[in-house]
C-alpha positions as CSV (number, residue, x, y, z in Angstrom):
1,X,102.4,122.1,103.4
2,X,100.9,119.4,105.4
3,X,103.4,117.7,108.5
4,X,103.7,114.3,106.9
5,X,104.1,110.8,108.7
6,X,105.0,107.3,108.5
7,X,103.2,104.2,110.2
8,X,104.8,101.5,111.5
9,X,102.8,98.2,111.7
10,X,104.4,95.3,113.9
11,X,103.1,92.0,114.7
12,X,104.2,88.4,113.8
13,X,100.7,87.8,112.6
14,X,100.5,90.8,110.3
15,X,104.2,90.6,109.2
16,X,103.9,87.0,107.9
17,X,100.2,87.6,106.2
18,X,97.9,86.1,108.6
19,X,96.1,88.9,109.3
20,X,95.1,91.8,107.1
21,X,96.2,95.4,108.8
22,X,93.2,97.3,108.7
23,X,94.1,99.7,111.4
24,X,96.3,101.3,109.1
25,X,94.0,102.2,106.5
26,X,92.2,103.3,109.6
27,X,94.6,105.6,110.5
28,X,96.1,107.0,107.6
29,X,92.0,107.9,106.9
30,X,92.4,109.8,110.5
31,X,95.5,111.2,110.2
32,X,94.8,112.7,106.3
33,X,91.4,114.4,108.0
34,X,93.5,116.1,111.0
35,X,95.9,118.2,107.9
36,X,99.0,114.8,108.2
37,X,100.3,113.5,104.7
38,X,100.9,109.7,105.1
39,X,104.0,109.2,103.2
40,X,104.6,105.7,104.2
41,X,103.3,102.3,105.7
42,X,106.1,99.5,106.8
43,X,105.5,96.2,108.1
């Protein structure tokens, strides 16, 4: 059973659209290689 997480992405420009959030599919891609289950991703 894998230790499972949630990312939390913050900022007025990705909240609202603006921006896309890459980062996160950047780290969930991180976190899945190092054993983590990514069971979440709120703005």
């Amino acid at each position: 059973m894998n230790p499972k997480l949630e990312i939390f992405s913050q900022g007025e420009e990705v909240v609202t659209g603006q921006t896309v959030d890459t980062n996160a599919a950047w780290l969930s891609q991180q976190a899945v290689a190092m054993g983590f289950e990514v069971a979440r991703h709120t703005l």
